[in-house]
DRENVEX-199400 format. One record per residue (C-alpha): residue number from 1; x, y, z. Coordinates in steps of 0.5 Angstrom, whole numbers, plus 2048, in hexadecimal, padded with zeros to 3 digits. Layout:
<rec><doti>NUM</doti><px>X</px><py>Y</py><pz>Z</pz></rec>
...
//
This chain:
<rec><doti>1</doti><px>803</px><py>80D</py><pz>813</pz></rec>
<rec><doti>2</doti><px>800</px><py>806</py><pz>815</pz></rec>
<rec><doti>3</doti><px>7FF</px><py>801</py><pz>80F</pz></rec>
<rec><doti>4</doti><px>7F8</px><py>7FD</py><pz>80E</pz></rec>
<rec><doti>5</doti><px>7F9</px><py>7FB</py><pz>807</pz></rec>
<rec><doti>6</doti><px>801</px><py>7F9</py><pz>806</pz></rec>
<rec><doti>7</doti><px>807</px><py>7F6</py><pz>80B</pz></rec>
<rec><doti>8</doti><px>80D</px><py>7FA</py><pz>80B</pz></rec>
<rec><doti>9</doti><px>814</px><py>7F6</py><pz>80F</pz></rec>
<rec><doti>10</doti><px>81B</px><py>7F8</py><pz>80E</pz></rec>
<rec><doti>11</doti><px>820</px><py>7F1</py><pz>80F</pz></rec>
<rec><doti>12</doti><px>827</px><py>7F2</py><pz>80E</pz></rec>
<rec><doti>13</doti><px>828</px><py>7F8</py><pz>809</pz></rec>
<rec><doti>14</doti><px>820</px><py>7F6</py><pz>806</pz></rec>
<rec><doti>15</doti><px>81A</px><py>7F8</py><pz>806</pz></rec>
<rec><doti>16</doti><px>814</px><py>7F5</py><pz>803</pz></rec>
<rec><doti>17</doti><px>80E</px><py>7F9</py><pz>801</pz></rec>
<rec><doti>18</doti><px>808</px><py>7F3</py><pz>801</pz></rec>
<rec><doti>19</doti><px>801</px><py>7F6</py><pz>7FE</pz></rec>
<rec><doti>20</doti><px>7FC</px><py>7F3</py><pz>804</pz></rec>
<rec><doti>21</doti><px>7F5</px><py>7F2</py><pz>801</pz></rec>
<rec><doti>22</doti><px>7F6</px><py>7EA</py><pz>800</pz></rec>
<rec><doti>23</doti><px>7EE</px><py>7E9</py><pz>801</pz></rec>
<rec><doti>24</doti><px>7ED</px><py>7EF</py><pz>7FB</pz></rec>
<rec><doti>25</doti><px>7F3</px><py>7EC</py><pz>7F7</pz></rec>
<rec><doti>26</doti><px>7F7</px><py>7F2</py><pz>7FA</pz></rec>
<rec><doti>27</doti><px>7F2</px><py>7F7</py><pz>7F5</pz></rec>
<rec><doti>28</doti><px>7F5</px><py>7FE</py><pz>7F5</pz></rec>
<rec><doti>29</doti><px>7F2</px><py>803</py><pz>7FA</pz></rec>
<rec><doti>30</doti><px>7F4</px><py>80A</py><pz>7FB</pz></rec>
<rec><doti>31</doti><px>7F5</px><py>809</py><pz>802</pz></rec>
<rec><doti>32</doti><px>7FA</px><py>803</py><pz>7FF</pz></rec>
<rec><doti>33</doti><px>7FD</px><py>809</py><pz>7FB</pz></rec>
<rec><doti>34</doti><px>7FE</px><py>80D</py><pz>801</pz></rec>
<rec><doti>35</doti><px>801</px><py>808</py><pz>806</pz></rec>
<rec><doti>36</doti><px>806</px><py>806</py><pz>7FF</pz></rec>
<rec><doti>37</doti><px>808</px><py>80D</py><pz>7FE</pz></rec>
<rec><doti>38</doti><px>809</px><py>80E</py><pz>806</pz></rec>
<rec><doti>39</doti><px>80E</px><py>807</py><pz>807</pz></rec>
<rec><doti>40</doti><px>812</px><py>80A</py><pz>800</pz></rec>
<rec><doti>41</doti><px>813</px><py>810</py><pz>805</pz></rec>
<rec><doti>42</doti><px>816</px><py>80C</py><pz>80A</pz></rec>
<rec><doti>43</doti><px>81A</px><py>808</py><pz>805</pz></rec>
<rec><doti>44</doti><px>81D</px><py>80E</py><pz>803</pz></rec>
<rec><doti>45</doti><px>81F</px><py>810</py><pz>809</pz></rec>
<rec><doti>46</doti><px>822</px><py>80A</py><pz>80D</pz></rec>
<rec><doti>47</doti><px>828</px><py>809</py><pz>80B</pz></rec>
<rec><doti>48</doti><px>828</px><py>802</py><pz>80D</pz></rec>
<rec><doti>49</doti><px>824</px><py>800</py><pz>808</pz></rec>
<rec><doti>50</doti><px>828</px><py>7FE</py><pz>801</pz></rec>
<rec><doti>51</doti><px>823</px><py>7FB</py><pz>7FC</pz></rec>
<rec><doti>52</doti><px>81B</px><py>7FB</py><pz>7FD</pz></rec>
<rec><doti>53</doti><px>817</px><py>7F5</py><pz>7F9</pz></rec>
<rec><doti>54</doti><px>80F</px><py>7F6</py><pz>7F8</pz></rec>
<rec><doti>55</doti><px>80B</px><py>7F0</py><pz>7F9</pz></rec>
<rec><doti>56</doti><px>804</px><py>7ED</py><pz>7FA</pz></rec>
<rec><doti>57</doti><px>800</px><py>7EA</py><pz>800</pz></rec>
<rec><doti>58</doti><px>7FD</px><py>7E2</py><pz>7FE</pz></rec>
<rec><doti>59</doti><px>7FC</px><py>7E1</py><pz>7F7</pz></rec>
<rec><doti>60</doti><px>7FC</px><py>7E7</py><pz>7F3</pz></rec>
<rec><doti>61</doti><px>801</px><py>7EC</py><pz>7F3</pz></rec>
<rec><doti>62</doti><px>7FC</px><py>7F2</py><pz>7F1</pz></rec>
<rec><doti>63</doti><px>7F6</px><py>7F2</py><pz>7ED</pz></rec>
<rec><doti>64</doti><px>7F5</px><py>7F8</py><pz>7EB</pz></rec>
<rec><doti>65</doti><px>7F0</px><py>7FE</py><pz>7EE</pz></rec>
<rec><doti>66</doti><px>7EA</px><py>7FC</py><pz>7F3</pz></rec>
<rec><doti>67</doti><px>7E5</px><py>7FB</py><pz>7EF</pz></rec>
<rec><doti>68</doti><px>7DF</px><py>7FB</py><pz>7F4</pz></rec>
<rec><doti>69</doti><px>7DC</px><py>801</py><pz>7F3</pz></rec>
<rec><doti>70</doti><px>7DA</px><py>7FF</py><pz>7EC</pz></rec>
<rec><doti>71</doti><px>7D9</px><py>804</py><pz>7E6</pz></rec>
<rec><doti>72</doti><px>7DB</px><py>80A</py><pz>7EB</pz></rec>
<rec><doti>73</doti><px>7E2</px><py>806</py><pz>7EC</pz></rec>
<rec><doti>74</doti><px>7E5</px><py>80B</py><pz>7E8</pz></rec>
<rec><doti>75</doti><px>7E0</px><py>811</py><pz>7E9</pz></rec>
<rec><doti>76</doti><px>7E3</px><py>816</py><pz>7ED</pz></rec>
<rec><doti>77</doti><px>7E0</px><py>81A</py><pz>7F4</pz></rec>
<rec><doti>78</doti><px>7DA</px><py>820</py><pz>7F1</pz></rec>
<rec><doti>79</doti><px>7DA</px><py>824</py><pz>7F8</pz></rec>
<rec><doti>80</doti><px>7DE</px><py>827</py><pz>7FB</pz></rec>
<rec><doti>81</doti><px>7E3</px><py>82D</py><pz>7FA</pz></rec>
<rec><doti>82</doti><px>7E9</px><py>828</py><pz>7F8</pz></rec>
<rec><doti>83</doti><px>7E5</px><py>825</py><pz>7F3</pz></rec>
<rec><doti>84</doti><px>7E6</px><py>824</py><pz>7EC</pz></rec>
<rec><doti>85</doti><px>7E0</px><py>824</py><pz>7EA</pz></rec>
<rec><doti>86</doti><px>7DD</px><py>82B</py><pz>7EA</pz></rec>
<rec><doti>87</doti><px>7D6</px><py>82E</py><pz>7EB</pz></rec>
<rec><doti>88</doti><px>7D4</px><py>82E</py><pz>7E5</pz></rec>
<rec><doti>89</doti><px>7D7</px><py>828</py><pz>7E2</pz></rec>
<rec><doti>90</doti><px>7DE</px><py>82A</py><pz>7DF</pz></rec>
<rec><doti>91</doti><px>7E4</px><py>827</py><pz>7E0</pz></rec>
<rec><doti>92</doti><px>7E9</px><py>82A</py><pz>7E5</pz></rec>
<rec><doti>93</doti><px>7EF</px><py>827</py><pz>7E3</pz></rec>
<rec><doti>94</doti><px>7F4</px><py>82A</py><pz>7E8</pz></rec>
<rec><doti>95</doti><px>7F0</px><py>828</py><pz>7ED</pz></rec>
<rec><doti>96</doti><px>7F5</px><py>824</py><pz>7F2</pz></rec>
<rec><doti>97</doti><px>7EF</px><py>820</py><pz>7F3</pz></rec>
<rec><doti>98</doti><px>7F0</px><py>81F</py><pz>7EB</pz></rec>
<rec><doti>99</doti><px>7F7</px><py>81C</py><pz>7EC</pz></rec>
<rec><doti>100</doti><px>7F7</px><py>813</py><pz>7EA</pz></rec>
<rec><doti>101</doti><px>7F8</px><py>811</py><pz>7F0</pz></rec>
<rec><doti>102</doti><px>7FD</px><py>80A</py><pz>7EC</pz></rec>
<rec><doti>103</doti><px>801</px><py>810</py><pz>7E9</pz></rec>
<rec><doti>104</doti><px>802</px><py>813</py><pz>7F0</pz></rec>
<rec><doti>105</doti><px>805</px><py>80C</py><pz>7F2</pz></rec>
<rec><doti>106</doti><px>80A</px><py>80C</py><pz>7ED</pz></rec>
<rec><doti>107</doti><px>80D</px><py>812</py><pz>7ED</pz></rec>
<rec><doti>108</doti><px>80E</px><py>810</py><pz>7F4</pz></rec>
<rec><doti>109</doti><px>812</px><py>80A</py><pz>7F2</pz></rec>
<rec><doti>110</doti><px>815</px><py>80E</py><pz>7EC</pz></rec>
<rec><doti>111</doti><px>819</px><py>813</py><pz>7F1</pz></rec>
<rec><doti>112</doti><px>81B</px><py>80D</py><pz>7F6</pz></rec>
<rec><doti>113</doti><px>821</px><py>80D</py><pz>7F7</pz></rec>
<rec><doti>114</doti><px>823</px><py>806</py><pz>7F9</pz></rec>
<rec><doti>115</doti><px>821</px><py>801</py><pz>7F4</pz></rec>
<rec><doti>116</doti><px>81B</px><py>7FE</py><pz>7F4</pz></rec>
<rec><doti>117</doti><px>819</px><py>7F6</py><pz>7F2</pz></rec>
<rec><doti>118</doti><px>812</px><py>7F3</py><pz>7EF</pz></rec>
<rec><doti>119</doti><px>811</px><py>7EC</py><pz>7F1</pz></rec>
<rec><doti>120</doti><px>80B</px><py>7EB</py><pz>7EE</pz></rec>
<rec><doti>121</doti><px>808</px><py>7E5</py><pz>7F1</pz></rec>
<rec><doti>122</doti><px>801</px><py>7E4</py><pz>7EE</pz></rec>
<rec><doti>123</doti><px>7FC</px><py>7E9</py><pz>7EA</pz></rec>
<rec><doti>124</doti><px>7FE</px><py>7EF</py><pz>7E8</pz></rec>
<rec><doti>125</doti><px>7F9</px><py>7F2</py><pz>7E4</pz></rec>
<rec><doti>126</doti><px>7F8</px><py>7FB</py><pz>7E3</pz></rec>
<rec><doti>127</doti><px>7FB</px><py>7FE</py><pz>7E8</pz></rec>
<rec><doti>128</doti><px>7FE</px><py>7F8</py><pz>7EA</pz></rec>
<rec><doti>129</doti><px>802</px><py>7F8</py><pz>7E4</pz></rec>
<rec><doti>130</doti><px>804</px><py>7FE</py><pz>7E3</pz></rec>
<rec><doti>131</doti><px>806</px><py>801</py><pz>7EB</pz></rec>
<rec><doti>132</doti><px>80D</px><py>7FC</py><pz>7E9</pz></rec>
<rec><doti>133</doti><px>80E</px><py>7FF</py><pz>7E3</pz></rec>
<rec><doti>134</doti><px>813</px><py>805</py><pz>7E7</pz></rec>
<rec><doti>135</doti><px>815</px><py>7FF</py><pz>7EB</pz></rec>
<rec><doti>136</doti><px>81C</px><py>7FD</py><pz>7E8</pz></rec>
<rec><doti>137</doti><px>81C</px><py>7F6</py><pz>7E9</pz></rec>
<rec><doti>138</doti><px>817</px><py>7F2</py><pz>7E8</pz></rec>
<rec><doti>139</doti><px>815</px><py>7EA</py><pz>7E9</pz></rec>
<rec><doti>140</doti><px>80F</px><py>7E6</py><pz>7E8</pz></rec>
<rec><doti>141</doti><px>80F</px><py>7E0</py><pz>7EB</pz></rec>
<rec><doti>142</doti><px>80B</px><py>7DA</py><pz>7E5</pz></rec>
<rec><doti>143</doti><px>804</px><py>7DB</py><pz>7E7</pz></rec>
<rec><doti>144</doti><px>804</px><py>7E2</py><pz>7E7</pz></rec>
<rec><doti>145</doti><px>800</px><py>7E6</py><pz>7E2</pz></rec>
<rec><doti>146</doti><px>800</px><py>7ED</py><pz>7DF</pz></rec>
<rec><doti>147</doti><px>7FC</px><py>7F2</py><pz>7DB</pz></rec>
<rec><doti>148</doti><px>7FB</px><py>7F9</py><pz>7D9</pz></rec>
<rec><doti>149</doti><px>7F3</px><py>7F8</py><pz>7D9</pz></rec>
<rec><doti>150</doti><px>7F1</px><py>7FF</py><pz>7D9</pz></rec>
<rec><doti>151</doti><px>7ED</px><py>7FF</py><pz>7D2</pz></rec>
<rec><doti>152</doti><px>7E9</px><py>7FA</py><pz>7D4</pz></rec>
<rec><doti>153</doti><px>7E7</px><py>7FD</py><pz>7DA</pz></rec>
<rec><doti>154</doti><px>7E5</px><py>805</py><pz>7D6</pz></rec>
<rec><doti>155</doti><px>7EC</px><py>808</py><pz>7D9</pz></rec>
<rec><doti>156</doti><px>7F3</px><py>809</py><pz>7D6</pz></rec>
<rec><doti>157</doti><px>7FA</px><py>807</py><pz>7D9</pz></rec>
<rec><doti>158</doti><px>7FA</px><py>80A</py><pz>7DF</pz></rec>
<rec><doti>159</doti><px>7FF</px><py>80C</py><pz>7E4</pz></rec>
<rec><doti>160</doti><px>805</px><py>80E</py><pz>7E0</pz></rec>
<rec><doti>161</doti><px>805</px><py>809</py><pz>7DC</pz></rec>
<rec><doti>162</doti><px>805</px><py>80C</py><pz>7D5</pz></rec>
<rec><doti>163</doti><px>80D</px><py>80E</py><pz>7D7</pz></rec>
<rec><doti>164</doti><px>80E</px><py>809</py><pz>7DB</pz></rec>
<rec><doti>165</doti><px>80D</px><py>802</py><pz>7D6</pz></rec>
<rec><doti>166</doti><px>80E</px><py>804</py><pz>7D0</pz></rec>
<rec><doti>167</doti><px>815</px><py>805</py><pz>7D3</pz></rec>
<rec><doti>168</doti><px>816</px><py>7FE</py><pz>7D7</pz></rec>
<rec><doti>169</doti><px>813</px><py>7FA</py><pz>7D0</pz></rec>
<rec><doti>170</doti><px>813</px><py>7FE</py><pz>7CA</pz></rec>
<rec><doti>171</doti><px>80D</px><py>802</py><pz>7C6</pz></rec>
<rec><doti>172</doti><px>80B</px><py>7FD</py><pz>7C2</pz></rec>
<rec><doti>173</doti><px>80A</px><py>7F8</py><pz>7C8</pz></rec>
<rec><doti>174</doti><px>807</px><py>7FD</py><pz>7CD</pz></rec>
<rec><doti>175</doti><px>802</px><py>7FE</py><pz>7C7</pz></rec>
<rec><doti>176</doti><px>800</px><py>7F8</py><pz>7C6</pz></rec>
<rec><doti>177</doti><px>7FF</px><py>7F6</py><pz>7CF</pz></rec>
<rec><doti>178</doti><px>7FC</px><py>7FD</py><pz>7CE</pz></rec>
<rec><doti>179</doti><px>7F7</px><py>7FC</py><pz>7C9</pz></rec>
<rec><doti>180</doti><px>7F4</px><py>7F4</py><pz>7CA</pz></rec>
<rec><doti>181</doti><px>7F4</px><py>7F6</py><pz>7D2</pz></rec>
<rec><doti>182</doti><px>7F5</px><py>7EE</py><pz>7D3</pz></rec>
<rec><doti>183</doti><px>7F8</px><py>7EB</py><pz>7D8</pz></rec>
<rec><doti>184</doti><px>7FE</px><py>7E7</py><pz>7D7</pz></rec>
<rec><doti>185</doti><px>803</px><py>7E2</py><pz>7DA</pz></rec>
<rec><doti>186</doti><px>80A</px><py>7E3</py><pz>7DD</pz></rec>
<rec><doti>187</doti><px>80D</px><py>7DF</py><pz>7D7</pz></rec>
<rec><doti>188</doti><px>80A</px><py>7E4</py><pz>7D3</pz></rec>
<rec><doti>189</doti><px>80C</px><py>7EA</py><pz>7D8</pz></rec>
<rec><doti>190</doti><px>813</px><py>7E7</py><pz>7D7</pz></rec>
<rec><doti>191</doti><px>814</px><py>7E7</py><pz>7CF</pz></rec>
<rec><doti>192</doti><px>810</px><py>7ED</py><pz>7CE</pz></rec>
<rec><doti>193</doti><px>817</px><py>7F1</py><pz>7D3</pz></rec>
<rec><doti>194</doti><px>811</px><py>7F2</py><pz>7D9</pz></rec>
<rec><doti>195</doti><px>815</px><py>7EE</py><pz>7DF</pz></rec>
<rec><doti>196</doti><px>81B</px><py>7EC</py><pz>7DF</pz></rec>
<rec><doti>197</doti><px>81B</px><py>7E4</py><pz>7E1</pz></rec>
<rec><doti>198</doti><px>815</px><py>7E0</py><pz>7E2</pz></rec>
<rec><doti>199</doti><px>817</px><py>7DC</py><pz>7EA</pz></rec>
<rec><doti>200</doti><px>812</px><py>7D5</py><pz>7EC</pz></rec>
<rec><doti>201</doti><px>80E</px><py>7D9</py><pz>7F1</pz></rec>
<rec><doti>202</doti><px>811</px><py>7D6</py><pz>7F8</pz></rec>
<rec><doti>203</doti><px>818</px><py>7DA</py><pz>7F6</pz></rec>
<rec><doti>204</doti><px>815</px><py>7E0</py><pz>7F4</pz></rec>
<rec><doti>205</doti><px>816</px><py>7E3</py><pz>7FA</pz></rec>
<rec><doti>206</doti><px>81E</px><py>7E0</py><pz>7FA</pz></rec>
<rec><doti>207</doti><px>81F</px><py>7E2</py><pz>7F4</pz></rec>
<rec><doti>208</doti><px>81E</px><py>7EA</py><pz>7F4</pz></rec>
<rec><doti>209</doti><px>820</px><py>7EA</py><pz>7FD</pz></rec>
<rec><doti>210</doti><px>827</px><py>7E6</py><pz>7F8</pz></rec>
<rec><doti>211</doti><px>828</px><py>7EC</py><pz>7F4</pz></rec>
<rec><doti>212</doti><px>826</px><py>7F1</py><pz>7F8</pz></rec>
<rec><doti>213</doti><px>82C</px><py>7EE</py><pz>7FD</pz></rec>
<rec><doti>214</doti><px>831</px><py>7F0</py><pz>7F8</pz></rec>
<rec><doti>215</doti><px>82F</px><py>7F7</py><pz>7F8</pz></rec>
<rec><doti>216</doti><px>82F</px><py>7F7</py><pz>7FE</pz></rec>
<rec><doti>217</doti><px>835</px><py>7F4</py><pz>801</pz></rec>
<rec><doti>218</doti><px>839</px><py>7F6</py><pz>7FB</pz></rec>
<rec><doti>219</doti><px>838</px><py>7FD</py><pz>7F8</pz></rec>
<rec><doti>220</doti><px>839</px><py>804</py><pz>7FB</pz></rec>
<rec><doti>221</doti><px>831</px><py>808</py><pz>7FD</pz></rec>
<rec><doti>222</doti><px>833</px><py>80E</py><pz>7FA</pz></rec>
<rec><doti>223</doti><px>836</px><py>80B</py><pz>7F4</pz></rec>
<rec><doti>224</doti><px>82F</px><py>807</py><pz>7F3</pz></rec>
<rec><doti>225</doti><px>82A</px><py>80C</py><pz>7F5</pz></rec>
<rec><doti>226</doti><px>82E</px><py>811</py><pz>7EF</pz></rec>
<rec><doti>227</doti><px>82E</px><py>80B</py><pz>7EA</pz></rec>
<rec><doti>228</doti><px>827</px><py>80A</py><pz>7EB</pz></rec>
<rec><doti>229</doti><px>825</px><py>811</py><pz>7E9</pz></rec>
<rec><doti>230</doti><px>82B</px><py>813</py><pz>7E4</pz></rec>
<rec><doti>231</doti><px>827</px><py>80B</py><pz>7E0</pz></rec>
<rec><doti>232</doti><px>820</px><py>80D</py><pz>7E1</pz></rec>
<rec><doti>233</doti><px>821</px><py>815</py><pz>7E0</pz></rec>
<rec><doti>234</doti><px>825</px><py>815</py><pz>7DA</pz></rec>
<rec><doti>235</doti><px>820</px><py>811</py><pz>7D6</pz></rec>
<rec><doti>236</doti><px>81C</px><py>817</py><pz>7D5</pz></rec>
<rec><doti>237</doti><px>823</px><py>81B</py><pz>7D3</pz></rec>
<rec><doti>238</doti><px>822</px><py>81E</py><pz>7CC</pz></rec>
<rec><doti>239</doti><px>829</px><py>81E</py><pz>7CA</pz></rec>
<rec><doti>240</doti><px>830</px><py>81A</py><pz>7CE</pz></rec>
<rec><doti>241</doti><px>833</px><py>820</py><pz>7D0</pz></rec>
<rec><doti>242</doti><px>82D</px><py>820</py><pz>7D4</pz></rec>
<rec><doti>243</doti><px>831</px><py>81A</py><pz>7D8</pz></rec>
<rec><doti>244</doti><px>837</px><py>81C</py><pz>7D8</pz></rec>
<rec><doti>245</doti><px>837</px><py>822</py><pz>7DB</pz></rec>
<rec><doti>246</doti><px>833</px><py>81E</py><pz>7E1</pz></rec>
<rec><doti>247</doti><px>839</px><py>819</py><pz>7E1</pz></rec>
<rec><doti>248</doti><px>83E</px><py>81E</py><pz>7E1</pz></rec>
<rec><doti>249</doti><px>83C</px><py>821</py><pz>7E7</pz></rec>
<rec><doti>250</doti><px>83A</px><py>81A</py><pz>7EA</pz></rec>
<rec><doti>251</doti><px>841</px><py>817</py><pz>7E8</pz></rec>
<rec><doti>252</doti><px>844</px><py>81E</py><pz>7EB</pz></rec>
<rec><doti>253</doti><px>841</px><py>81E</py><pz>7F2</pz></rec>
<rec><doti>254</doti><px>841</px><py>817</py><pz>7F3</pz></rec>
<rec><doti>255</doti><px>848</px><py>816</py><pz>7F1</pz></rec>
<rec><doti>256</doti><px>849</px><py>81A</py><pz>7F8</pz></rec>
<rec><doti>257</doti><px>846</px><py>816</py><pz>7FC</pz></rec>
<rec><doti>258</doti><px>847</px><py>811</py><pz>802</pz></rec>
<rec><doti>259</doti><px>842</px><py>80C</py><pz>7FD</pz></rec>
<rec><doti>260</doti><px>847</px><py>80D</py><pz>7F7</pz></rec>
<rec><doti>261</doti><px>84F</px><py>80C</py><pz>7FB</pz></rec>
<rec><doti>262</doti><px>84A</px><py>806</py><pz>800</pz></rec>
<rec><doti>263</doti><px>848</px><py>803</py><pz>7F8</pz></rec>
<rec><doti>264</doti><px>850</px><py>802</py><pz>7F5</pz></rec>
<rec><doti>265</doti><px>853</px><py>800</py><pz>7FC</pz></rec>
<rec><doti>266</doti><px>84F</px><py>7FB</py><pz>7FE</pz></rec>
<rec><doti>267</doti><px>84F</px><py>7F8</py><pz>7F7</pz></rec>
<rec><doti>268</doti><px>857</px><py>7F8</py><pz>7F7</pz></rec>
<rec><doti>269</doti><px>857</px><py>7F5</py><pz>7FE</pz></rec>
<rec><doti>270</doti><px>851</px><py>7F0</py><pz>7FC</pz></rec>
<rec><doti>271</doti><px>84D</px><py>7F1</py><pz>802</pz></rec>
<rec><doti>272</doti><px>847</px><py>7F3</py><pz>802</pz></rec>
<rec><doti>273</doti><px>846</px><py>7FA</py><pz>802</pz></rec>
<rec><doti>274</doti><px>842</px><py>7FF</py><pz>809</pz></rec>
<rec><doti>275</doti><px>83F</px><py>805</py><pz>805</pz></rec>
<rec><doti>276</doti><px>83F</px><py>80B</py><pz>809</pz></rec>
<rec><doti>277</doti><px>839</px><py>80F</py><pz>806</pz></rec>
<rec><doti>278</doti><px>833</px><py>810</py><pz>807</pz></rec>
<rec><doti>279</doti><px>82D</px><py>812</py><pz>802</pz></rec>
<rec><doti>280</doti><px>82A</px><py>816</py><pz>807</pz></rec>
<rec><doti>281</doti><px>82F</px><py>81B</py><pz>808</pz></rec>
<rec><doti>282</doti><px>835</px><py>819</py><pz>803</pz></rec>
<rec><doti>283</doti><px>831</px><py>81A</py><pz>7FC</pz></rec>
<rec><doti>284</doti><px>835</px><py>81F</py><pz>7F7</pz></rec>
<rec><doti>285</doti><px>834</px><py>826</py><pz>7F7</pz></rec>
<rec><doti>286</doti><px>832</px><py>827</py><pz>7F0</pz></rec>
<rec><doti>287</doti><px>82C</px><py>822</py><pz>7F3</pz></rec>
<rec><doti>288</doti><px>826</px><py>823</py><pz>7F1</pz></rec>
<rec><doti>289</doti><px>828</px><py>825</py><pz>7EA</pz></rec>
<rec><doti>290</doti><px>822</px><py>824</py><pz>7E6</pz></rec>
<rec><doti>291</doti><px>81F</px><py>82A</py><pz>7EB</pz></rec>
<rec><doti>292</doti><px>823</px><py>82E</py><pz>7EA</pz></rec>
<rec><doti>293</doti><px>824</px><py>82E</py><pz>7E2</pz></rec>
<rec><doti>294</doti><px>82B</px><py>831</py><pz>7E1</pz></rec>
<rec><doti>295</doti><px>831</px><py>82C</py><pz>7E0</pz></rec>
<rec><doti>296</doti><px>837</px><py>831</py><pz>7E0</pz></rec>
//
């Protein structure tokens, strides 16, 4: 796919997603849906790339949804067979058209399988804020700003958003944001458990290129691809059995591998270690387990 509204590069084990709309303050597109799904595609698939961090073209990071259609921003197609909106007027639910297209994004980012950074350099308001929630790391530098407007725009939370933040902050604070729909400084964000470091804006970028390199250079890629969705996965378990039958199987077929006798032996020859395994073809065979739903 060729990208008109991000910028993708790989630089040593890294790969930068930059939403690309700066004149719009990046607003979020279905094209830029499609063009963020497409590049965690080939994230996945490249098993070069280590880590991954998400950031924003000029001074915003993401200001939400494109608003320049006006009252019809969140009106869906009337025509056509695909459309959810049938002759009469009723609701097609099942429509893939139906589909949230913010949430379509962060389920992409929920099933990645390299870890994924928010550098949230400015405005990052609606979706904006809520496509880093599946991010596992997330920094803002001192001039960004966030908030969950939807009920001041007549939505609601959007983009798996009612799974994902009460999990990253806390039922009462997802409520709260939720609730007044208000914008919000980065020293807030930080306090209320939604990043995890506010940096000056001129070292945004070092710092998450800083923690992205010690995954990078220091931990084995299957381990981390199965961490990432043994964590994320494993808040939705109802019971912690759920977990430890995961983890035994994990501990079980990873303990085998060329990763695991890499791990101890570099570490006892305090060297730096030279995994050999790769995502692409190295992931256990039990992977993935949610699919399959038996843990025998």
């Amino acid at each position: 796919m060729d990208y008109e509204q991000i910028l993708y590069a790989v630089s040593d084990g890294i790969a930068t997603i930059t939403l690309n709309r700066p004149d719009k303050l990046n607003a979020f597109t279905e094209r830029m849906m499609h063009e963020m799904i497409d590049a965690l595609d080939r994230i996945d698939a490249d098993d070069d790339v280590r880590a991954v961090i998400v950031t924003g073209a000029g001074r915003a990071f993401c200001a939400g949804a494109d608003l320049s259609s006006g009252g019809k921003t969140f009106d869906y197609e009337t025509s056509g067979d695909e459309s959810p909106i049938g002759p009469n007027g009723e609701l097609r639910y099942s429509s893939e058209r139906a589909r949230d297209g913010g949430g379509r994004l962060t389920l992409r980012i929920f099933e990645c399988l390299k870890p994924v950074i928010a550098a949230i350099n400015g405005p990052a308001v609606g979706v904006g804020s809520t496509m880093t929630l599946p991010m596992d790391i997330r920094l803002a530098g001192d001039g960004a700003r966030m908030g969950f407007v939807f009920a001041r725009r007549g939505i609601v939370p959007e983009a798996a958003s009612s799974y994902f933040l009460p999990r990253v902050v806390g039922i009462s604070q997802a409520l709260e944001w939720c609730y007044s729909g208000r914008v919000f400084d980065a020293q807030e964000a930080l306090k209320g458990g939604l990043v995890k470091e506010v940096v000056p804006g001129d070292r945004l970028i070092a710092r998450a290129t800083e923690l992205a390199r010690e995954i990078a250079d220091n931990t084995a890629p299957v381990s981390v691809a199965m961490t990432r969705q043994m964590l994320w996965r494993g808040l939705g378990y109802a019971h912690p059995m759920d977990a430890h039958k995961v983890d035994s199987r994990a501990i079980l077929s990873r303990g085998r591998s060329g990763d695991a006798k890499e791990g101890v032996t570099s570490f006892l020859e305090k060297r730096a270690p030279t995994y050999p395994d790769r995502v692409s073809h190295d992931m256990p065979d039990f992977f993935p387990w949610w699919e399959e739903q038996k843990y025998g």
